[in-house]
Backbone as ProteinMPNN parsed JSONL, in Angstrom:
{"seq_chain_A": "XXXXXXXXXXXXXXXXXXXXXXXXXXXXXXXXXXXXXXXXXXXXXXXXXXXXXXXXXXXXXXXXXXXXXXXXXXXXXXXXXXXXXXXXXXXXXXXXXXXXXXXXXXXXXXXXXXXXXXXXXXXXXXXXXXXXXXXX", "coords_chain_A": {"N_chain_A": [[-28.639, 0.738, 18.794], [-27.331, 3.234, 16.499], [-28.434, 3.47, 13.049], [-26.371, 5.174, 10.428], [-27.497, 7.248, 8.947], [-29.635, 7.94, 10.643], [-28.275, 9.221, 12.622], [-27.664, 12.418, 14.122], [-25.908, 16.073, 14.099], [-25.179, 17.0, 17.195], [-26.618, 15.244, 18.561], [-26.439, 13.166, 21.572], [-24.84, 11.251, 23.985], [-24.001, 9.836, 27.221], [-22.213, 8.538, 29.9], [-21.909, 7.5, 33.58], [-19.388, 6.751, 36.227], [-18.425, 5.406, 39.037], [-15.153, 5.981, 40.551], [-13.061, 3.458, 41.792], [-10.705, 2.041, 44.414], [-10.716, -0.724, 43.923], [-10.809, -0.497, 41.136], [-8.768, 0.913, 39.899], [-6.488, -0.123, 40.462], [-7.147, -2.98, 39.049], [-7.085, -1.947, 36.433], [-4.656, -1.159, 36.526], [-3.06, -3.636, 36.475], [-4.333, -4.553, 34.287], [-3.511, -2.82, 31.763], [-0.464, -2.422, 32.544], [0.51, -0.037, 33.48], [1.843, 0.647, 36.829], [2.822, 2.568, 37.919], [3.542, 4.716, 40.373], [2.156, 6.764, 41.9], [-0.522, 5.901, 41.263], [-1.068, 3.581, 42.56], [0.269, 3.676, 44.932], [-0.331, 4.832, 48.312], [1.385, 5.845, 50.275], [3.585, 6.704, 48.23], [2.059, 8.989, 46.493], [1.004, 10.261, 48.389], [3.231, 12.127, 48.553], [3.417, 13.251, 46.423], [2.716, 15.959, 43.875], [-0.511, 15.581, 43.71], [-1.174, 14.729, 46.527], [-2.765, 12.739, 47.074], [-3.681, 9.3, 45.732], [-4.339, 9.216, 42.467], [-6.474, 8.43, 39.81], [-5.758, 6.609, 36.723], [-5.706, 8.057, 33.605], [-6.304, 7.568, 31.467], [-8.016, 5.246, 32.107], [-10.4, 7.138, 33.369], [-10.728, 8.132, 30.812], [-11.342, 5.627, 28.909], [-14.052, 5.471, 29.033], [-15.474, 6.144, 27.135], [-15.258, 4.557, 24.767], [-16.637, 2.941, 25.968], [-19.421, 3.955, 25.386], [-19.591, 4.759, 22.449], [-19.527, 2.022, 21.558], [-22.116, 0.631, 22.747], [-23.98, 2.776, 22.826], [-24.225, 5.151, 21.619], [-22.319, 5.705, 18.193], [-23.376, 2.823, 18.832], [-23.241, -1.032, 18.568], [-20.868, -2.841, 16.417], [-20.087, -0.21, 15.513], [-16.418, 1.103, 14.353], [-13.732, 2.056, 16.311], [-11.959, 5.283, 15.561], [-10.258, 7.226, 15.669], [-8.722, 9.104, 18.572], [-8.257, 12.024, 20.231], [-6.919, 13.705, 23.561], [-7.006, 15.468, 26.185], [-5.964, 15.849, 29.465], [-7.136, 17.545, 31.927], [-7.515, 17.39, 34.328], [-7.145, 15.96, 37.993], [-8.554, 12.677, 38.78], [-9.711, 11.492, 41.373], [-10.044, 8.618, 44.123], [-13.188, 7.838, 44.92], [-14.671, 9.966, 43.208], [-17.265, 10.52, 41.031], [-17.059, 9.829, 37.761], [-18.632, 11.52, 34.888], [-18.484, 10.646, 31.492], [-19.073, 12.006, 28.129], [-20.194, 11.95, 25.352], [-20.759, 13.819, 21.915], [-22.185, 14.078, 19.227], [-20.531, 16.383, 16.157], [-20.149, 16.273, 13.369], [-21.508, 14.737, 10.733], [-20.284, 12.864, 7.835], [-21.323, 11.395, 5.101], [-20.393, 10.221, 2.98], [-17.946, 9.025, 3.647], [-18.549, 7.676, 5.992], [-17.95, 8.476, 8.247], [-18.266, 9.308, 11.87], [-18.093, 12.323, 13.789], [-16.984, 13.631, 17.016], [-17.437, 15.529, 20.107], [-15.426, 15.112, 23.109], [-15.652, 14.29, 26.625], [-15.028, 14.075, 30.175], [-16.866, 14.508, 33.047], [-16.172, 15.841, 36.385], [-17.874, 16.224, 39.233], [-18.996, 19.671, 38.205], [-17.042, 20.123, 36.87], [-14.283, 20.096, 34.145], [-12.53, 17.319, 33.372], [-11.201, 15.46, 31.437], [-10.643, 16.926, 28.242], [-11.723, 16.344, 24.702], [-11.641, 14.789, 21.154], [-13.307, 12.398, 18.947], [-13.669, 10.183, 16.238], [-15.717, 7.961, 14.306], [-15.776, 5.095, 12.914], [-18.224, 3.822, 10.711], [-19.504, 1.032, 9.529], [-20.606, -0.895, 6.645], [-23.877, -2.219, 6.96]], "CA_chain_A": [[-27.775, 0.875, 17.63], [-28.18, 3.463, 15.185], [-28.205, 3.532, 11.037], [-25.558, 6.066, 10.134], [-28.531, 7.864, 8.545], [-30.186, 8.904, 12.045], [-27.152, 10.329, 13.692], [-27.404, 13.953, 13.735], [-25.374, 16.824, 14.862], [-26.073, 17.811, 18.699], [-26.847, 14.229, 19.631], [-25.243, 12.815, 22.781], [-25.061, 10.185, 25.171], [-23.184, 9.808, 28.814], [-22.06, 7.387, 30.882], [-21.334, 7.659, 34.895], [-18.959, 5.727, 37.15], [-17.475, 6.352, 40.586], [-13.842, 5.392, 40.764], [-12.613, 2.764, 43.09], [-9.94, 1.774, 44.423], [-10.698, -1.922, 43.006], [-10.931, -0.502, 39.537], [-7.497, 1.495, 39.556], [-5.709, -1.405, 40.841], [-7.531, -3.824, 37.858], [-6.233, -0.934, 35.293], [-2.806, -0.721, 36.558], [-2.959, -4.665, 36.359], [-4.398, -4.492, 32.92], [-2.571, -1.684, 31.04], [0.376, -2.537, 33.096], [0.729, 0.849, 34.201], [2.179, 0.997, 37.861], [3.049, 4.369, 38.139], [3.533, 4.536, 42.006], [0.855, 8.071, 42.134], [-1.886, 5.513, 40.727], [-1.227, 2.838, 43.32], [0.907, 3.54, 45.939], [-0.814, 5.815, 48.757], [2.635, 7.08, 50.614], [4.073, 7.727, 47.315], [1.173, 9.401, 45.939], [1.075, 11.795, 49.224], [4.126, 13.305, 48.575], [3.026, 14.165, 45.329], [1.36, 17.375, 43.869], [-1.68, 15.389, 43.798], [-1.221, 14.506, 47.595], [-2.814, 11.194, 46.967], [-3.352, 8.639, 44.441], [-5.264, 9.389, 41.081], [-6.915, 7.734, 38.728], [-4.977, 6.815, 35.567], [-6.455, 9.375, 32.901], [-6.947, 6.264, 30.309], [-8.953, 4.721, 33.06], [-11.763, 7.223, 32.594], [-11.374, 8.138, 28.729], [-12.247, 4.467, 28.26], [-15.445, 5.292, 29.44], [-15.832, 7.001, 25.902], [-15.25, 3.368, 23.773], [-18.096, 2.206, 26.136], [-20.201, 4.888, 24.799], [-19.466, 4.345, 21.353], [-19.413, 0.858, 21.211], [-22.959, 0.487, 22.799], [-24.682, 3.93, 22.785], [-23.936, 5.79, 19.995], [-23.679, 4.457, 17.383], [-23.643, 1.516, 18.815], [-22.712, -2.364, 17.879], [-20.203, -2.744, 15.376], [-19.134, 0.635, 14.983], [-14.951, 1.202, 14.703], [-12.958, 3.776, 16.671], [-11.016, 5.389, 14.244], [-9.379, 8.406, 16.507], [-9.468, 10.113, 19.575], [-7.334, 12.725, 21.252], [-7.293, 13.558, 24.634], [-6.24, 16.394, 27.349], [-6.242, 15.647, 30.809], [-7.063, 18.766, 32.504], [-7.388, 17.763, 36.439], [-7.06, 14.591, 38.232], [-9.724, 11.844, 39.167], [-9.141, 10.764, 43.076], [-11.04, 7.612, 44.368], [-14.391, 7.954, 44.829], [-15.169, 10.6, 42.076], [-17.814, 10.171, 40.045], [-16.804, 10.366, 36.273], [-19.803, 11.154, 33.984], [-17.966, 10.75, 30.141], [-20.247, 12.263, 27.229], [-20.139, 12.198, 23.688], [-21.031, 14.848, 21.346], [-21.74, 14.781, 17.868], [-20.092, 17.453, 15.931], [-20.213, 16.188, 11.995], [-21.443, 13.426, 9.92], [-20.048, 12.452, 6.839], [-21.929, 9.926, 4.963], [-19.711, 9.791, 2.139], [-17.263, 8.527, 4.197], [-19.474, 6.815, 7.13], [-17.419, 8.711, 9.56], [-19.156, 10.846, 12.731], [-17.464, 13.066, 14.652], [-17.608, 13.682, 18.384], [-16.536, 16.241, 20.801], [-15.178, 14.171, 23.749], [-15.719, 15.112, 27.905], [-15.326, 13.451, 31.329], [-16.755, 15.678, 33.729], [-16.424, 15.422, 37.69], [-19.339, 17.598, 39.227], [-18.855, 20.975, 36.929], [-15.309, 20.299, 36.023], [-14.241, 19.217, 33.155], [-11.258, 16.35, 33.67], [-10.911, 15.264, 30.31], [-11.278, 16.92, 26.99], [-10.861, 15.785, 23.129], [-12.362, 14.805, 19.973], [-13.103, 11.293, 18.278], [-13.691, 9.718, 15.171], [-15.761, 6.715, 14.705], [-16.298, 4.801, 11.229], [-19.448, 2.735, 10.645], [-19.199, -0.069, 8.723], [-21.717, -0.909, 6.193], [-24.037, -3.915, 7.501]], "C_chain_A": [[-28.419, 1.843, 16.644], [-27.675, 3.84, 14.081], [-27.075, 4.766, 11.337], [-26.268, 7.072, 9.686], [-29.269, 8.368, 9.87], [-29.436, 9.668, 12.599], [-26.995, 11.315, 12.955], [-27.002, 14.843, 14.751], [-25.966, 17.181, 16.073], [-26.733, 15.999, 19.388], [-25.623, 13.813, 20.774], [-25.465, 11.763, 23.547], [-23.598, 10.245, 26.225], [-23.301, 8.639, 29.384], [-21.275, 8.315, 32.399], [-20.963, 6.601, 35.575], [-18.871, 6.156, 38.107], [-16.77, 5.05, 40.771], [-13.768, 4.834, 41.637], [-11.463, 2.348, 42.982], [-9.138, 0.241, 43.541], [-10.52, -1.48, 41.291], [-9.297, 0.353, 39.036], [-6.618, 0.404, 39.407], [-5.726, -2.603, 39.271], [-7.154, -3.059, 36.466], [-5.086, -1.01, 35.108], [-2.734, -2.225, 36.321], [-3.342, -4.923, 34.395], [-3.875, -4.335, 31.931], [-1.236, -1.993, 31.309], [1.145, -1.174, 33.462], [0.746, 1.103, 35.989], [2.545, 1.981, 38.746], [2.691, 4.357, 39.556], [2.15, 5.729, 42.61], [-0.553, 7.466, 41.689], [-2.2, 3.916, 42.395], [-0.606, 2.276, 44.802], [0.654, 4.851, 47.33], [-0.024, 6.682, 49.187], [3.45, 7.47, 49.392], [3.294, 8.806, 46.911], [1.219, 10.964, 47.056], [1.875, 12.763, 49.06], [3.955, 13.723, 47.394], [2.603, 15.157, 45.163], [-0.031, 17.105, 43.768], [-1.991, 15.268, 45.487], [-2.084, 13.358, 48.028], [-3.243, 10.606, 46.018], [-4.802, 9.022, 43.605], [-5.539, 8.356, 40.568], [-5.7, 7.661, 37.457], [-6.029, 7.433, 34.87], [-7.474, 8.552, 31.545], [-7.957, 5.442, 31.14], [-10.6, 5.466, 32.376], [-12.211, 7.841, 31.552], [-11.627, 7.073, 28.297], [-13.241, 4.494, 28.013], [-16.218, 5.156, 27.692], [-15.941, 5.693, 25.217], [-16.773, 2.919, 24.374], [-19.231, 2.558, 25.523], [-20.724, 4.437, 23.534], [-20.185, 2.876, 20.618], [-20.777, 0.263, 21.24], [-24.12, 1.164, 23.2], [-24.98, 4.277, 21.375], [-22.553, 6.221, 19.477], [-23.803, 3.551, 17.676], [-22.959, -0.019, 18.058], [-22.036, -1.963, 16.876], [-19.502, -1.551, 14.92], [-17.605, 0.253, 14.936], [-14.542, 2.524, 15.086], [-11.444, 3.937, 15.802], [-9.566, 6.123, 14.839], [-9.342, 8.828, 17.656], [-7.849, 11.095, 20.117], [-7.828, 13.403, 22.816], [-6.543, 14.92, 25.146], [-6.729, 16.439, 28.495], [-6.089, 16.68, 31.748], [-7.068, 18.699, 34.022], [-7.394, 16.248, 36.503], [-8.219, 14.128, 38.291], [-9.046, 10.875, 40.207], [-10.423, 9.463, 42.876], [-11.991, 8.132, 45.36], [-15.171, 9.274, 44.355], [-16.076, 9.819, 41.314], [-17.82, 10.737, 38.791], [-17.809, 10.647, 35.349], [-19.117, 11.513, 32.949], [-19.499, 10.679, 29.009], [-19.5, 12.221, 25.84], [-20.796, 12.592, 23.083], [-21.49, 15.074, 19.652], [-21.231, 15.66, 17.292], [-20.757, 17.308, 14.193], [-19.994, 14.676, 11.938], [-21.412, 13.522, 8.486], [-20.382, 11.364, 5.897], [-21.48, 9.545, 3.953], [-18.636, 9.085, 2.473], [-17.649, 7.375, 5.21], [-18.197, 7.247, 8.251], [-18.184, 9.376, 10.535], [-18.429, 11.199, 13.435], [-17.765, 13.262, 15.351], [-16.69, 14.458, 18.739], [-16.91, 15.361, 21.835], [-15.295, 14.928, 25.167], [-15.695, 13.827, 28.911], [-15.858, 15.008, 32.2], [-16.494, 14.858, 35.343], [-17.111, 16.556, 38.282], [-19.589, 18.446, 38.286], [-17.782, 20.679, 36.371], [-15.363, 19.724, 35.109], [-12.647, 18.576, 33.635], [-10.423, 15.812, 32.168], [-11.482, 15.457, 28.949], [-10.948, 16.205, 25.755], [-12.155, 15.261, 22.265], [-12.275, 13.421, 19.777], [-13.678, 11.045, 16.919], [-14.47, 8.343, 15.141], [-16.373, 6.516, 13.049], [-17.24, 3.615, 11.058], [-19.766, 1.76, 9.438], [-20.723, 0.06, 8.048], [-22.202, -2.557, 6.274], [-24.585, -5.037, 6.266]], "O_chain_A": [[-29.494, 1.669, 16.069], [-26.618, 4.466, 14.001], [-26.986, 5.229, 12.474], [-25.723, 8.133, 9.988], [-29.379, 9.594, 9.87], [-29.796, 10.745, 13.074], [-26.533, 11.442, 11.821], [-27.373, 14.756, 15.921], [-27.114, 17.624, 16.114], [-27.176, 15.794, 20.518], [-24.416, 14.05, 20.808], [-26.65, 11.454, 23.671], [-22.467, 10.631, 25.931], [-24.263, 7.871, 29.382], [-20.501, 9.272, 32.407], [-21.689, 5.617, 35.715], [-19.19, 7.33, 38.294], [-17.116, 3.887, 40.976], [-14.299, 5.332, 42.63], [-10.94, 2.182, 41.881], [-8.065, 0.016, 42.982], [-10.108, -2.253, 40.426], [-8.864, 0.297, 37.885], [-6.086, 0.073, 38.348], [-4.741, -2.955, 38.621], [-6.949, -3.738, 35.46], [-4.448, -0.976, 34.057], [-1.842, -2.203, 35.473], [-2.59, -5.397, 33.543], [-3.639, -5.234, 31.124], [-0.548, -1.884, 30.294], [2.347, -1.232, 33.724], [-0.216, 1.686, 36.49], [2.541, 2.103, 39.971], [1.566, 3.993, 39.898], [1.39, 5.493, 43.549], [-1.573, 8.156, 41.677], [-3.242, 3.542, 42.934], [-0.757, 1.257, 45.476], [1.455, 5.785, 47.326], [-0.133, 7.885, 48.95], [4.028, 8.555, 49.455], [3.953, 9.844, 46.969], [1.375, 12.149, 46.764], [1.625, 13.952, 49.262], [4.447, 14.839, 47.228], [1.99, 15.646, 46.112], [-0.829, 18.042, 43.727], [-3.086, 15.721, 45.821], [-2.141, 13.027, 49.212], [-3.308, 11.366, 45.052], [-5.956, 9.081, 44.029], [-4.915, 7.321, 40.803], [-4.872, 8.559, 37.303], [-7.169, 7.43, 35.336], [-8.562, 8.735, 30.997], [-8.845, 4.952, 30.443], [-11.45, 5.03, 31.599], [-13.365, 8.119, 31.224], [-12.199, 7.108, 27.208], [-13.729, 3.866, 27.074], [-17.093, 4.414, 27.247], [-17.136, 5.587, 24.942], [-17.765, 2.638, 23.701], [-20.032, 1.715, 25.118], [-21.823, 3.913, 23.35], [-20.949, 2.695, 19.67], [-21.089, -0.477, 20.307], [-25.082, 0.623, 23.745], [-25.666, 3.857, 20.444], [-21.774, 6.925, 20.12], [-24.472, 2.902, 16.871], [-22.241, 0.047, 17.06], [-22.33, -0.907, 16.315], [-18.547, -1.609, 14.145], [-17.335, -0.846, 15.42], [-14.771, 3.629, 14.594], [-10.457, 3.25, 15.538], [-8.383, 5.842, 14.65], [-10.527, 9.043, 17.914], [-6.697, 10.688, 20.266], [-9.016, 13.548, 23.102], [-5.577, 15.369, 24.53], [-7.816, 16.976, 28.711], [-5.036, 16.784, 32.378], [-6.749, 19.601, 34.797], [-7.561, 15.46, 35.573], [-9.132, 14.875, 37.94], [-8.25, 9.945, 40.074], [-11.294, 9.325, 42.018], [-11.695, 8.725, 46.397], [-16.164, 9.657, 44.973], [-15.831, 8.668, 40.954], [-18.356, 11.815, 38.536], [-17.944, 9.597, 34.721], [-18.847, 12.713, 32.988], [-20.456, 9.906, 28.967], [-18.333, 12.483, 25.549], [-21.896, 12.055, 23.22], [-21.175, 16.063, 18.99], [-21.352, 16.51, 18.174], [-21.653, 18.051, 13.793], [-19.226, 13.847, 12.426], [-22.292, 14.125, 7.87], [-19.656, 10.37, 5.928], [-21.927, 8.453, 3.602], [-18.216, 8.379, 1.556], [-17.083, 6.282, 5.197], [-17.622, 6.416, 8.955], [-18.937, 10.201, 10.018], [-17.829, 10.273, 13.982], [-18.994, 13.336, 15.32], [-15.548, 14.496, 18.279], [-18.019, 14.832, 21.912], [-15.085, 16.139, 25.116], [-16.206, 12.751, 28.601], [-15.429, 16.153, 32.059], [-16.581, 13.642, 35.509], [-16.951, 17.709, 37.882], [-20.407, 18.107, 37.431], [-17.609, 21.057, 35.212], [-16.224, 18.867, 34.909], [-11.775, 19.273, 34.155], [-9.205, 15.835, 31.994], [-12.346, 14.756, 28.424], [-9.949, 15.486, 25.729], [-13.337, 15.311, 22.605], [-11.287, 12.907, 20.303], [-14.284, 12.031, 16.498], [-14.005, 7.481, 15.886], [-17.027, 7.248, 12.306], [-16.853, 2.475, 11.316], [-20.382, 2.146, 8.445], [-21.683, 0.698, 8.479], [-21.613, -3.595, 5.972], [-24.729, -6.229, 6.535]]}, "name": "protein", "num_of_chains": 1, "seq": "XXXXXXXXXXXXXXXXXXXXXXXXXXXXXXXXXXXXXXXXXXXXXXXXXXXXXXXXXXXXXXXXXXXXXXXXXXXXXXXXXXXXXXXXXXXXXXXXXXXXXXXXXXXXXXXXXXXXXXXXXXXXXXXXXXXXXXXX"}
């Protein structure tokens, strides 16, 4: 966990998964997103993906994990985030999601983050967040 006072621009932290089929399934059960291209393999083939994806909220979650117990850590609140889902995530990709500082505001107790999933070099999902740190 850290003070709002340590976090400085250019810090970062990452997390890595690798997608499974169990974890799409427990998403689409979750979210209640069914979307036949997330869990249905002969629909999914005839798609332009040509078989089933990841949902995209699947691995921008990753990012709350980050947050929540990286940096900053405990107790923060997510204030914002936006997102653009630039390529898919098939099963058994491994997602590594980073977070970025950009700007801290300590008049506010907000920090800013530039947002990323990557899969090998690619980038899968970009965007920005917001997170506001309570005072303890």
């Amino acid at each position: 966990m850290y003070k709002l006072d340590d976090i400085k621009v250019g810090m970062s932290a990452s997390y890595s998964q690798t997608i499974t089929d169990a974890d799409i399934k427990a998403f689409a059960d979750i979210s209640g997103d069914k979307n036949p291209v997330h869990i249905d393999e002969t629909y999914a083939k005839e798609s332009r993906f040509e078989k089933r994806i990841a949902h995209g909220m699947l691995s921008s979650s990753f990012f709350s994990a980050l947050f929540g117990t990286k940096l900053p850590g405990y107790g923060c609140i997510y204030v914002g985030q936006n997102l653009k889902f630039r390529k898919p995530v098939y099963i058994g990709d491994i997602v590594t999601a980073t977070i970025e500082v950009t700007l801290v505001d300590i008049k506010k107790r907000r920090v800013y983050f530039n947002t990323y999933c990557k899969v090998g070099k690619s980038k899968v999902i970009t965007g920005t967040a917001e997170i506001y740190i309570p005072e303890r």
